[in-house]
C-alpha positions in Angstrom: 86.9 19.8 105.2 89.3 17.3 106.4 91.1 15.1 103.9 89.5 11.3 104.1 91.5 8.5 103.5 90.1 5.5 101.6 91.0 2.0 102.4 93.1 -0.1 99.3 89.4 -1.9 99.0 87.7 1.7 98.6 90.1 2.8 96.2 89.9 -0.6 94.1 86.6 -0.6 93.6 86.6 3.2 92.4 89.3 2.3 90.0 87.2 -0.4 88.6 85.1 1.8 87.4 85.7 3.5 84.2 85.6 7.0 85.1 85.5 9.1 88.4 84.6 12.4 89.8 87.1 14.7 90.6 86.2 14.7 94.3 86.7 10.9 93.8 90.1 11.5 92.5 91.3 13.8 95.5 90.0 11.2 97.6 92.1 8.5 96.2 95.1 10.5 95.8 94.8 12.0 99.3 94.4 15.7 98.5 92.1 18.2 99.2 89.3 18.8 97.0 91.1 22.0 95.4 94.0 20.4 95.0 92.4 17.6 92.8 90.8 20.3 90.6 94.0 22.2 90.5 95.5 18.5 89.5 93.3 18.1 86.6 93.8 21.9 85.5 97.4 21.0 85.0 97.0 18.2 82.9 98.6 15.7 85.3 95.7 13.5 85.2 93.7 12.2 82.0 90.4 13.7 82.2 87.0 13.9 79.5 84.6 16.6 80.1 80.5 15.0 80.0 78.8 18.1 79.4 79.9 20.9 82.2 81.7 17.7 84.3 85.1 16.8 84.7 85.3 13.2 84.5 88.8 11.2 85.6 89.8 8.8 83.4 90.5 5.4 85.7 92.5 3.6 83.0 95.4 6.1 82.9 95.1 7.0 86.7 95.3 3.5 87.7 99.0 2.9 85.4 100.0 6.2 87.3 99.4 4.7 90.6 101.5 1.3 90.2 98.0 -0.6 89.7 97.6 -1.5 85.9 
């Protein structure tokens, strides 16, 4: 699957949520799908598991990104 860009509009209102999906995450940061899990595996993004999902932390993710 092809990576898919998100507009800045996209991305804000994903960020104005208080967590994301992993997928979400790739999308915003522009990887692949692997590369966002492989991301979260090495601890560069803040993440809380809800049962057996990985849930990205926005808060954290949007003071990495310039955004806060």
């Amino acid at each position: 699957m092809a990576k898919t860009g998100l507009s800045r509009l996209e991305i804000e209102r994903l960020l104005a949520q208080p967590v994301i999906t992993v997928d979400e995450y790739a999308r915003v940061i522009r990887a692949s799908r692997n590369g966002g899990y492989d991301a979260v595996h090495r601890g560069e993004v803040a993440t809380i598991k809800v049962g057996r999902k990985i849930k990205v932390l926005t808060g954290p993710l949007r003071r990495q990104l310039g955004m806060a």
